[in-house]
N, CA, C and O of each residue as an XYZ file, in Angstrom:
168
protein
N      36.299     -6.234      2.455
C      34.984     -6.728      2.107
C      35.141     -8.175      1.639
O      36.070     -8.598      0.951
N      34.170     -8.831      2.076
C      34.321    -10.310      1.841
C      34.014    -10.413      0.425
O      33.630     -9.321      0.007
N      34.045    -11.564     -0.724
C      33.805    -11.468     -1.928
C      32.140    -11.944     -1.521
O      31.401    -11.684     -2.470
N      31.782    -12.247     -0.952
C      30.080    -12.696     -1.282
C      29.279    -11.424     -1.291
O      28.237    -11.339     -1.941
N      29.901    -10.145     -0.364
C      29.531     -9.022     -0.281
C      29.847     -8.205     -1.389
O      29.171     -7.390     -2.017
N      30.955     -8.573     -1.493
C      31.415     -7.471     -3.267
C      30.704     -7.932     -3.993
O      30.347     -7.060     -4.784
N      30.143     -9.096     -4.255
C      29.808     -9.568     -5.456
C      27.890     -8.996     -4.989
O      27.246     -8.525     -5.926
N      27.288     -9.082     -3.793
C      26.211     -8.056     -4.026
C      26.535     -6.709     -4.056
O      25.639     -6.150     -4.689
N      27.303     -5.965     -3.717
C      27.715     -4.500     -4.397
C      27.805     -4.554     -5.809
O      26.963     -3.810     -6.311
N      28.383     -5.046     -6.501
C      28.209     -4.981     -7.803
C      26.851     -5.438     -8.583
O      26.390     -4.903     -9.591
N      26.424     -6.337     -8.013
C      25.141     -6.480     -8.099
C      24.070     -5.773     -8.226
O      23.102     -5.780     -8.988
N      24.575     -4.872     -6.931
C      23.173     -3.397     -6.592
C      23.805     -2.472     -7.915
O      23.113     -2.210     -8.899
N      24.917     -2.126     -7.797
C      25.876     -1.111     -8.499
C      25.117     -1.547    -10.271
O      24.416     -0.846    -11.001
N      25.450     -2.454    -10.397
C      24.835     -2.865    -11.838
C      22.793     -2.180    -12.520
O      22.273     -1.559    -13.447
N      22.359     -3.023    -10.995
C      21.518     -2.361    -11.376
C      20.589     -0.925    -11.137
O      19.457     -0.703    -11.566
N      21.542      0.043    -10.231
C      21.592      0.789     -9.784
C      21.998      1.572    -11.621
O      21.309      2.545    -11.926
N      22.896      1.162    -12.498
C      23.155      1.741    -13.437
C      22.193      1.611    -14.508
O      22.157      2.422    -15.434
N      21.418      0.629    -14.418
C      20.714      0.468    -15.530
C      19.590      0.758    -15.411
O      18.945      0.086    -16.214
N      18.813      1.555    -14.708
C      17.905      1.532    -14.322
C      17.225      3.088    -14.774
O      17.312      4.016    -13.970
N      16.356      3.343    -16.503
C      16.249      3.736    -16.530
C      15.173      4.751    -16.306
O      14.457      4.838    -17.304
N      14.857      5.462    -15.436
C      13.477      6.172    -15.133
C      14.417      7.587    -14.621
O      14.210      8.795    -14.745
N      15.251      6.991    -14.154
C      16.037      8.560    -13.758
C      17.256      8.129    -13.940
O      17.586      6.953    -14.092
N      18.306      9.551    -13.923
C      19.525      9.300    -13.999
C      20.229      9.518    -12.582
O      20.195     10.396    -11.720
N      21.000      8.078    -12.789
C      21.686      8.070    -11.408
C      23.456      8.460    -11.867
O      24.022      7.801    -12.739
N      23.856      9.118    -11.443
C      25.240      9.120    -11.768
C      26.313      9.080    -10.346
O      26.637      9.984     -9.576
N      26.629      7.847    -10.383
C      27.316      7.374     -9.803
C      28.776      6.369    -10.127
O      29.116      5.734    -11.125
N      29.439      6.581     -8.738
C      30.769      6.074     -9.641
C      31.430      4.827     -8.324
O      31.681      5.135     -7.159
N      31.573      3.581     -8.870
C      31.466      2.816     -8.361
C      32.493      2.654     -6.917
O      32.235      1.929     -5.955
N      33.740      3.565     -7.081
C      34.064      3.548     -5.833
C      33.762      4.252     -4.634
O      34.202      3.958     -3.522
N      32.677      5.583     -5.012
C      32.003      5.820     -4.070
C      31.147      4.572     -3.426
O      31.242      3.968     -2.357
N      30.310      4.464     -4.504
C      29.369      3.256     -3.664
C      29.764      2.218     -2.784
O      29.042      1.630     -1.980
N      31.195      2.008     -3.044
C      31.278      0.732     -2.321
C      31.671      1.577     -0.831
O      31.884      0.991      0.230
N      31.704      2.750     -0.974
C      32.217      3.061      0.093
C      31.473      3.449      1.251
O      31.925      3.587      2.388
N      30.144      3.633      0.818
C      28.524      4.138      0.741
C      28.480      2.717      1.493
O      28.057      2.890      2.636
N      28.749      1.505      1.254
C      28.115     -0.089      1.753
C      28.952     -0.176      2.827
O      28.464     -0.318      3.949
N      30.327     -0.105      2.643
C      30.932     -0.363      3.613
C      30.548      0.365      4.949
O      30.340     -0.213      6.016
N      30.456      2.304      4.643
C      29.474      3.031      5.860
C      28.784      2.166      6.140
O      29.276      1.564      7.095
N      27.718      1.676      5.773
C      26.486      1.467      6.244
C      26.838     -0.029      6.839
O      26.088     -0.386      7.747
N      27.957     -1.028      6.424
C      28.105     -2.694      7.406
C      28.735     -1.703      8.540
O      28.851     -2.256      9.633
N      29.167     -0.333      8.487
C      29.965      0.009      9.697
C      29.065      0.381     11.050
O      29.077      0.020     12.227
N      28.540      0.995     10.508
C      27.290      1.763     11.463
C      26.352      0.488     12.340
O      26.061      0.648     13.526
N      25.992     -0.628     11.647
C      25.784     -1.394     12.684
C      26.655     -1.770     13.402
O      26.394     -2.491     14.364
């Protein structure tokens, strides 16, 4: 992953955590793995 891309994964990831109305429980090396699927699939 390029760093301009990590650095919006952590980005989403951040506020993906703080975001309180529901609980998200997630753990950050899934997600990145979740982004990477999805640059793959195109």
């Amino acid at each position: 992953m390029t760093p301009k891309s990590e650095h919006l994964v952590d980005l989403i990831f951040k506020k993906l955590k703080t975001y309180k109305n529901k609980k998200i429980f997630l753990e950050k090396e899934s997600f990145n793995k979740f982004i990477l699927s999805l640059f793959k699939e195109n």
